[in-house]
C-alpha positions as CSV (number, residue, x, y, z in Angstrom):
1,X,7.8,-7.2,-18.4
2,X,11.2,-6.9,-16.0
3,X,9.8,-3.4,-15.0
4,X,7.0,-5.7,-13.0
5,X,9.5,-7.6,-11.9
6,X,11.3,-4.3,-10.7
7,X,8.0,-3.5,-8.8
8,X,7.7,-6.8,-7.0
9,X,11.4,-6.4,-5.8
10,X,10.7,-2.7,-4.7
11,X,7.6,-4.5,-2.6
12,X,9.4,-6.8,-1.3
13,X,11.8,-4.0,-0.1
14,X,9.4,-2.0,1.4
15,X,8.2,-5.0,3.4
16,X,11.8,-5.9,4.7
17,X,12.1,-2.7,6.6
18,X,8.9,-4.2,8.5
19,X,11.9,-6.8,10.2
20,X,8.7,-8.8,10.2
21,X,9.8,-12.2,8.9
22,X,5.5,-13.3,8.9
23,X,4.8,-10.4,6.7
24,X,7.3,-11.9,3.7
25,X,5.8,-15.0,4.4
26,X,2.2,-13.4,3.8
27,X,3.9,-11.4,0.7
28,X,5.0,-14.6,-0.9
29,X,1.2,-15.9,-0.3
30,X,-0.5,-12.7,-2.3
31,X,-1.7,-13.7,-5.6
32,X,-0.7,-11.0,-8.2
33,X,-2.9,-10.0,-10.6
34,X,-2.6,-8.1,-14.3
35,X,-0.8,-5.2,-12.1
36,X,-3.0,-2.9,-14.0
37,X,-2.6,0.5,-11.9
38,X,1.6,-0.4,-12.5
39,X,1.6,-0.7,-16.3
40,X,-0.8,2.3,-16.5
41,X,2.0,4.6,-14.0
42,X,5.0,3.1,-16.2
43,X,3.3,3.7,-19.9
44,X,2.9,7.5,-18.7
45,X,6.0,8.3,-16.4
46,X,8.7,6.0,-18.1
47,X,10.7,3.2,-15.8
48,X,12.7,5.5,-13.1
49,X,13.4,5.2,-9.9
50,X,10.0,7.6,-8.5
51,X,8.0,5.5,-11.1
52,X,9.1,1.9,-9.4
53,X,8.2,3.1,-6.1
54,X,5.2,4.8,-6.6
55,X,4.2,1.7,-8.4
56,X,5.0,-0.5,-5.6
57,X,3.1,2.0,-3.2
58,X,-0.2,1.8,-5.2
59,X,0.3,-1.9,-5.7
60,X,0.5,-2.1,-1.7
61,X,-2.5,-0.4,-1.4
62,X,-4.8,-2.1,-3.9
63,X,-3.0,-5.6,-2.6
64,X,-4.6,-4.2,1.1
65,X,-7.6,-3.2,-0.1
66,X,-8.3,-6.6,-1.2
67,X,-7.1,-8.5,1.6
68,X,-9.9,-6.3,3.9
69,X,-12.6,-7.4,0.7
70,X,-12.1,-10.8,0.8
71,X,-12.6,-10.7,4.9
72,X,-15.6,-8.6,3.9
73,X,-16.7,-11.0,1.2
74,X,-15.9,-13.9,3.1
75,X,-14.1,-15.1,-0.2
76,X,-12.1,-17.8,0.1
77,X,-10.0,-17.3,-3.0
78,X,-8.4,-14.5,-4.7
79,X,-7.6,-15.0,-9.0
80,X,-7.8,-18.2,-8.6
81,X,-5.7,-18.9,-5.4
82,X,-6.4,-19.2,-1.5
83,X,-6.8,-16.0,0.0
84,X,-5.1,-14.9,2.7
85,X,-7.9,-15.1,5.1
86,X,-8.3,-18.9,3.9
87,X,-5.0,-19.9,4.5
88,X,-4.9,-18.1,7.8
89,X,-7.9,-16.4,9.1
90,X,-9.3,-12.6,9.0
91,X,-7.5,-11.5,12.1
92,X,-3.9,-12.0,9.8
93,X,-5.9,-10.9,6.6
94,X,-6.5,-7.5,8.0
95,X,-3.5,-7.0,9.9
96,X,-1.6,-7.8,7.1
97,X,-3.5,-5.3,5.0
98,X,-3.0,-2.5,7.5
99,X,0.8,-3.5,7.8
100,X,0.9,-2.5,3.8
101,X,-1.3,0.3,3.8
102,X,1.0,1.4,6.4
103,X,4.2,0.5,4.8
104,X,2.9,2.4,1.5
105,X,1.5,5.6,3.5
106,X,5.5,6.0,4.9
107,X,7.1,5.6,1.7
108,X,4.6,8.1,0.0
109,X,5.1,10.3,2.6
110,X,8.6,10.6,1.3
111,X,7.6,11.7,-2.6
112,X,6.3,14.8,-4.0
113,X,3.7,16.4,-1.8
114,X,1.1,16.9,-5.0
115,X,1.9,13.0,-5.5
116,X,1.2,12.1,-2.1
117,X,-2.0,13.9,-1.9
118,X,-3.1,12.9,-4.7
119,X,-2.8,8.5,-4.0
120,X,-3.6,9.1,-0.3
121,X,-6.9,11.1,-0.8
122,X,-7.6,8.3,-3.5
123,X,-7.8,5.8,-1.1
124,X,-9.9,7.5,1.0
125,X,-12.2,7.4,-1.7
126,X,-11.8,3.7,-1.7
127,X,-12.5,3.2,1.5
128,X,-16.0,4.9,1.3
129,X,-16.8,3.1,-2.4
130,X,-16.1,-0.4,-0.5
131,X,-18.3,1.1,2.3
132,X,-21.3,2.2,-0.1
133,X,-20.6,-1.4,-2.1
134,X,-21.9,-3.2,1.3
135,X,-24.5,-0.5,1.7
136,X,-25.7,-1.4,-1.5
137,X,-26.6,-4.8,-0.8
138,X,-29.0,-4.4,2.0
139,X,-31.9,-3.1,-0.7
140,X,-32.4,-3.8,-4.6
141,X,-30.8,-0.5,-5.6
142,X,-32.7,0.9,-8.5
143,X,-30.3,4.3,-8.7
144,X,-27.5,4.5,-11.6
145,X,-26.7,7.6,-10.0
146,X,-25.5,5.7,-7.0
147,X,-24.1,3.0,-8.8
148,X,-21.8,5.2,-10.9
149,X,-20.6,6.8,-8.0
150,X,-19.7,3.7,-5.8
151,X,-17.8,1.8,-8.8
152,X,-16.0,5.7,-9.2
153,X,-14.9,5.3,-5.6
154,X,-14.5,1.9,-5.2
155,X,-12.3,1.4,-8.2
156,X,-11.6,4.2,-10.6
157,X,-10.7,6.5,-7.7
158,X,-7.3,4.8,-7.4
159,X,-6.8,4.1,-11.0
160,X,-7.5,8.3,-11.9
161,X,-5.1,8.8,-9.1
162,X,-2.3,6.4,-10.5
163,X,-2.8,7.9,-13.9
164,X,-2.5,11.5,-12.3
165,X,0.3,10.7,-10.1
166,X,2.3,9.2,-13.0
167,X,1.6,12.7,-15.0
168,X,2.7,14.4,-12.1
169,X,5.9,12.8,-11.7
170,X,6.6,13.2,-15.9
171,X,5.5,16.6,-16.2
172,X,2.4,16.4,-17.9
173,X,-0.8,17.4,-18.1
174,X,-2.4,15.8,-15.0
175,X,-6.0,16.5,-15.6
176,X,-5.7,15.0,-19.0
177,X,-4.5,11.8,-17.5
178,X,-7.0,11.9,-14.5
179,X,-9.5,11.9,-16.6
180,X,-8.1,9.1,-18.9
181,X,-7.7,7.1,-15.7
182,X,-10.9,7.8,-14.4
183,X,-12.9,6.3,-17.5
184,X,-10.7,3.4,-17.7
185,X,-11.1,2.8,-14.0
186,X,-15.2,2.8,-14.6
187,X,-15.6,1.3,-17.8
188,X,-13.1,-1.7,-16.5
189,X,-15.5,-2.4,-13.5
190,X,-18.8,-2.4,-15.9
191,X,-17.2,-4.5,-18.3
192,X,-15.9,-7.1,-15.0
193,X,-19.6,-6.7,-14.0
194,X,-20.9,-7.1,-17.8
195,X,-19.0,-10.4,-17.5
196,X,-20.2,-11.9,-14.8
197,X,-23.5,-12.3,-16.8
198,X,-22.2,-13.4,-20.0
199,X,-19.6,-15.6,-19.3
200,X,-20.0,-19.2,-17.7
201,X,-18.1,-20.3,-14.1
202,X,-15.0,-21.6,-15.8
203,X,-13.9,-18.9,-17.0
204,X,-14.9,-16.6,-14.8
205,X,-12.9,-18.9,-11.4
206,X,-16.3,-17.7,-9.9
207,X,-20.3,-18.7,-10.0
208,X,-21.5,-16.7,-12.9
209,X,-24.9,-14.7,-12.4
210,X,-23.3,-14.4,-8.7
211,X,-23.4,-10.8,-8.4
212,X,-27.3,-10.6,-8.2
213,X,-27.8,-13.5,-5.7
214,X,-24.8,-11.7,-3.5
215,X,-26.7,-8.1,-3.8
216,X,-25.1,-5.9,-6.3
217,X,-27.5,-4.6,-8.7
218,X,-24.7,-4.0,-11.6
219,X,-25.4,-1.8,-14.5
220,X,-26.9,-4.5,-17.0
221,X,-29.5,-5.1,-14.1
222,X,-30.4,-1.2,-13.7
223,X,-30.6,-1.3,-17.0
224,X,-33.2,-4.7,-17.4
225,X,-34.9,-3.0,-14.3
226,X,-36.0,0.2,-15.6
227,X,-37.3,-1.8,-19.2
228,X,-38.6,-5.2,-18.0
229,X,-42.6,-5.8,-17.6
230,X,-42.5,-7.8,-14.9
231,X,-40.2,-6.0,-11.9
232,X,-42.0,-8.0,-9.4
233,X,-41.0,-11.0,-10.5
234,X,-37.0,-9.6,-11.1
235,X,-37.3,-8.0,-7.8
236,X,-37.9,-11.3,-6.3
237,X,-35.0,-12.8,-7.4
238,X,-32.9,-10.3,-6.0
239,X,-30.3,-12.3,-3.4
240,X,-31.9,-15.6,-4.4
241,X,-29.6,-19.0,-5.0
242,X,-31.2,-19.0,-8.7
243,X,-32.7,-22.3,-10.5
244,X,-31.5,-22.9,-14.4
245,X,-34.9,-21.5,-15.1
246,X,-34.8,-18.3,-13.3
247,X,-31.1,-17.3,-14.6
248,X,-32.6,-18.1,-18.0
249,X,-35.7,-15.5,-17.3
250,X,-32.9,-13.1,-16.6
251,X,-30.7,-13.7,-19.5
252,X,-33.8,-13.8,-21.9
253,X,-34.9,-10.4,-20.7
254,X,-31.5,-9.2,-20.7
255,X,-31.9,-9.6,-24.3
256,X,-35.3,-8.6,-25.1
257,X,-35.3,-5.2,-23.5
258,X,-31.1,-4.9,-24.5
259,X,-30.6,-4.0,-21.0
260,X,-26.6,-6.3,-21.9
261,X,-26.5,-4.5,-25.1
262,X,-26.8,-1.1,-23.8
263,X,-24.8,-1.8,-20.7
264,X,-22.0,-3.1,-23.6
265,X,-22.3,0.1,-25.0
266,X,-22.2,2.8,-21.9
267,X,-18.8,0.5,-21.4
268,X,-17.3,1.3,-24.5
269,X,-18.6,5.0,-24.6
270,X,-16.8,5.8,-21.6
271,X,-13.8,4.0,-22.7
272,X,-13.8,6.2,-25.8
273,X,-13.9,9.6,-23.7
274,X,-10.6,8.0,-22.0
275,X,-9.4,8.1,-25.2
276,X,-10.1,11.6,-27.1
277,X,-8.6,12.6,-23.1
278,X,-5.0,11.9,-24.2
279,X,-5.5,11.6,-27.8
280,X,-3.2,14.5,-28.9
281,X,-0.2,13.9,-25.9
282,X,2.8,12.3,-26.8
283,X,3.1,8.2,-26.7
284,X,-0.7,7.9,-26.3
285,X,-1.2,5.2,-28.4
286,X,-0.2,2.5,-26.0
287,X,-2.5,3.9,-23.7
288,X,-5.5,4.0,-26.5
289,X,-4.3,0.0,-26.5
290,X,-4.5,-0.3,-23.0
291,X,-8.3,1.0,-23.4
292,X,-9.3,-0.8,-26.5
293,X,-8.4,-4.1,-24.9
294,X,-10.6,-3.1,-21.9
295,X,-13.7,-2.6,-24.0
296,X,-13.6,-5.1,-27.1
297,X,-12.9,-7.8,-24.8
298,X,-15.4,-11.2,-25.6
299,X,-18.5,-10.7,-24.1
């Protein structure tokens, strides 16, 4: 798509006013990734000059939000590439981040007021759903409640907002696209945590069954948690390196109660309330695409 292209320019832009020739250096290092929050703004405000930039600005804060989660992670790569903090250290990784949340904050500073508001108090939101997600692993959470809300903060938030934004900027009903961008933004993170425990390491570039072991009790474990026999025995496994045998007990149960099943299901059912959102606006069959291919992905 050359309006991604368009947004990678306007980045790199925004980054030149820095004068800062290490910060292109770091630009050139970033890994991009399906620029999700871009072809969601694009599909609902057209290509325009506003749309390019508030593109950029969202994709500047999401790029800095993950820089400061892989220093929090300790990660050492990002989709599949070295991070940042890998090929330097966390020091640059989170200055770096700051320099674009910075860089973004100005430039949005400069667009519609209700625009503005509505990204920056978004990533407020973020910041708190990254600081419940740490929270979150001290304890085997056993709350949905709590786990709804984190993933809402921690990744919808900004999503709903780009959605929102992009309304705002094309005139149209921005509650009807906030909520659209909401449920996309939830039902994308329980179908990425869905995944983790159905597909194997390759194609996941990750350990698969790593969530548990790192401390996020995801919805299909909430879900086995509440139905399973024996919580003792899944309680002790919380955090644990797993043996072959042990990630089998999990799967198996996973199964037998349809803890995956269910979870599979809650995914698509919020991905369907995106849909009947924006069902009857104008053009919104791209974005029913956009959702389908969320939710009736391989599990």
């Amino acid at each position: 798509m050359e309006e991604l292209e368009q947004v990678k320019n306007q980045i790199k832009e925004f980054v030149k006013v820095c004068n800062h020739q290490k910060s292109l250096e770091l630009l050139d290092k970033l890994a991009t990734g399906k620029m999700l929050r871009s072809k969601l703004i694009l599909k609902i405000a057209g290509v325009s000059e506003e749309s390019i930039k508030l593109c950029a600005i969202v994709e500047m804060i999401h790029a800095a939000s993950l820089l400061h989660d892989d220093v929090i992670d300790e990660a050492d790569t990002r989709r599949g590439q070295p991070s940042v903090n890998a090929l330097y250290d966390n020091k640059t990784s989170i200055m770096f981040g700051d320099i674009l949340y910075s860089r973004a904050f100005t430039e949005l500073s400069q667009m519609d007021k209700r625009v503005a508001y509505t990204i920056s108090n978004a990533v407020t939101l973020l910041s708190i759903g990254e600081m419940m997600d740490v929270d979150l692993t001290e304890n085997f959470n056993t709350s949905y409640d709590l786990y709804l809300d984190m993933i809402y903060k921690k990744t919808a938030s900004l999503i709903e907002a780009s959605a929102k934004a992009a309304a705002i900027l094309a005139g149209l009903d921005e509650n009807k696209y906030a909520l659209y961008g909401k449920n996309l933004g939830l039902a994308f993170q329980m179908v990425d945590d869905i995944l983790d425990i159905t597909q194997d390491s390759v194609t996941l570039g990750k350990p698969a069954m790593l969530d548990f072991v790192e401390g996020k009790v995801t919805i299909p474990y909430l879900f086995l948690y509440e139905r399973v026999e024996d919580k003792t025995k899944l309680a002790s496994l919380y955090k644990k390196e797993l043996s072959s045998e042990e990630s089998d007990w999990i799967k198996e149960q996973m199964k037998i109660t349809k803890a995956l099943e269910d979870s599979i299901l809650q995914a698509k059912e919020i991905g369907n309330e995106a849909i009947s959102a924006v069902i009857d606006e104008k053009d919104s069959q791209t974005l029913v695409m956009i959702m389908k291919a969320m939710i009736e992905r391989e599990f």
